[in-house]
C-alpha positions in Angstrom: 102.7 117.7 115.5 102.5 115.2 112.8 99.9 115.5 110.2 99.7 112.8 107.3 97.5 113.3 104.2 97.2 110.8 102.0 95.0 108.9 99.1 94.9 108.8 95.4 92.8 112.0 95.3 95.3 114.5 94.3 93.0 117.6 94.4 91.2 117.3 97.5 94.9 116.0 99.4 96.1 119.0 97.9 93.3 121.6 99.2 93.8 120.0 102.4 97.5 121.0 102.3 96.7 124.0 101.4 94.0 124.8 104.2 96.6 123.7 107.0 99.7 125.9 105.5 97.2 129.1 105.3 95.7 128.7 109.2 99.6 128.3 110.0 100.4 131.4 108.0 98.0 133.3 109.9 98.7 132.1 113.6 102.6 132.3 112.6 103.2 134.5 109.4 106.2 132.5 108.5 106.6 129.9 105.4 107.0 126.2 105.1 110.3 124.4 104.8 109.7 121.9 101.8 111.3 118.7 100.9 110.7 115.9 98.4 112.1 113.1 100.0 113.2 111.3 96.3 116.1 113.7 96.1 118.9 112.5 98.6 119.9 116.6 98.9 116.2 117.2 100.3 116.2 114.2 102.9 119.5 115.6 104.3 118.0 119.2 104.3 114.5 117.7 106.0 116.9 116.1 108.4 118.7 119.0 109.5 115.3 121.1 109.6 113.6 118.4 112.1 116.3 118.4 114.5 117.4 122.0 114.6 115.7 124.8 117.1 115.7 128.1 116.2 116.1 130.8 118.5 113.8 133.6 117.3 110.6 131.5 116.0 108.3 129.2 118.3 107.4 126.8 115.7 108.4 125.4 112.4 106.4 124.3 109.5 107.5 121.3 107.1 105.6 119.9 104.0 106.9 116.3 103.1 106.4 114.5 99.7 107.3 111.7 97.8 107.9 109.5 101.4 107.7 106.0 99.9 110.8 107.0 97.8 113.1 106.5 100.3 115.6 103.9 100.3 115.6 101.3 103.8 117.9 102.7 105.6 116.8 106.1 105.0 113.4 105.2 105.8 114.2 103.9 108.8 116.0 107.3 110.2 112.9 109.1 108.5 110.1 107.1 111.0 112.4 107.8 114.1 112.7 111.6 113.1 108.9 111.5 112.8 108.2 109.4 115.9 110.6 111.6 117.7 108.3 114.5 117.1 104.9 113.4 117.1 103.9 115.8 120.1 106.4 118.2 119.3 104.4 121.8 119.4 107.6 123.4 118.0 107.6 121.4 115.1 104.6 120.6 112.9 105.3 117.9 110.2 102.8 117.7 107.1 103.3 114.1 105.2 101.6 114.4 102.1 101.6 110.6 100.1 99.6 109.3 97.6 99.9 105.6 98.9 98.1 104.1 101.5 100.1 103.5 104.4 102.3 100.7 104.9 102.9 98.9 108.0 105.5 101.2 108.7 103.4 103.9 108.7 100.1 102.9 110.5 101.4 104.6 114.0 100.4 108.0 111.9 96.9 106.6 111.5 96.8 107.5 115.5 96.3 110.1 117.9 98.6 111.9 118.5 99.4 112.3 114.8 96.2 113.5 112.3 95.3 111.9 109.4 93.3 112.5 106.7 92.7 109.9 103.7 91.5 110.8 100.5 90.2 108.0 98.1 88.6 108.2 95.3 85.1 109.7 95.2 82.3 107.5 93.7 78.3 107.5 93.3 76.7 110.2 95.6 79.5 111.5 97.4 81.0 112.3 93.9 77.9 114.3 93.0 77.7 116.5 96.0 81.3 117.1 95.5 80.8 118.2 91.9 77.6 120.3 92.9 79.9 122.1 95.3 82.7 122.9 93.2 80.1 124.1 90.6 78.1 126.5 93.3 82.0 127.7 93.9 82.1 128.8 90.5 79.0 130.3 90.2 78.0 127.5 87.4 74.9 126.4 86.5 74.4 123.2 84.5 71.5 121.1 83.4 71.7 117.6 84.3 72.8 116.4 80.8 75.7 118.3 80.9 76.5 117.6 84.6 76.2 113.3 83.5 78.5 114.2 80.5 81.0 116.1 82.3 81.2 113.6 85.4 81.3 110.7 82.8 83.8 112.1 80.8 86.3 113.0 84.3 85.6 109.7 85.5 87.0 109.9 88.9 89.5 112.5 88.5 88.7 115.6 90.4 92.0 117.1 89.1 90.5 117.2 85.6 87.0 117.9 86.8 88.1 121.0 88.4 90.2 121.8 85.8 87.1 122.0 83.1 85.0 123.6 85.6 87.5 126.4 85.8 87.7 126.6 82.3 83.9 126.8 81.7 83.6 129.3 84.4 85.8 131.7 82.4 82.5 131.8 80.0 80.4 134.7 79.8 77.6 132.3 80.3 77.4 130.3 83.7 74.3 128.6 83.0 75.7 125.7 81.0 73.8 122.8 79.1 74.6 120.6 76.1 
């Protein structure tokens, strides 16, 4: 199974991640083999994982970063790997980029392989994603300070999550100006 995550939206990408390796924890209580593709040590390592069966589990988990490092002709043996085990059940593949796919990479945007993309949050669905993440926290703020903190972070959930983590270590979680 091939899953590909991908986007400019480095938190959310990353939770994602994150929910998949947990639910594979628990069905198979066994950690991820992990390889950033822009060291030439890892792509040999990721290639040797892909094609190798092991005799005592029933399935293998991979995380894959940093794919649109790869040099042509690496690239090349990287989408056959991947095509080559797009229904694999043994085998579950997470591609984690934060390009958009390129024409090489729009078969992932298919069934059987699962995609998620994660751009940039703007207007409303912005708000309701930092009315969430407050609610998480258990943080109250007055709309002043909700406007100043959202203009402030811009788009950047990274750093909005980061100050709402940091004002949720207040004593106070009802927060205004």
């Amino acid at each position: 199974m091939i899953i590909y995550l991908y986007g400019p939206d480095s938190y959310r990408r990353q939770e994602k991640l994150k929910e998949y390796v947990e639910r594979y924890k628990e069905k198979y209580a066994r950690g991820a083999g992990v390889f950033y593709l822009d060291k030439k040590e890892d792509f040999d390592r990721f290639k040797d994982f892909s094609k190798s069966q092991s005799l005592f589990e029933v399935s293998k988990l991979g995380l894959v970063f940093n794919i649109s490092d790869l040099e042509k002709a690496e690239l090349k043996e990287f989408l056959t790997i991947v095509k080559d085990n797009l229904d694999n059940k043994g085998l579950t593949l997470i591609l984690n980029s934060e390009k958009k796919p390129t024409k090489d990479f729009t078969f992932l945007l298919k069934s059987p392989a699962i995609s998620h993309n994660f751009e940039n949050l703007e207007g409303v669905d912005l708000r309701k994603f930092f009315d969430l993440e407050l609610k998480k926290r258990g943080l109250e703020m007055d709309s002043e300070s909700k406007n100043l903190l959202l203009m402030s972070c811009g788009k950047d959930t990274c750093e909005m999550i980061s100050e709402m983590d940091k004002l949720a270590l207040l004593d106070e979680k009802k927060i205004n100006k």
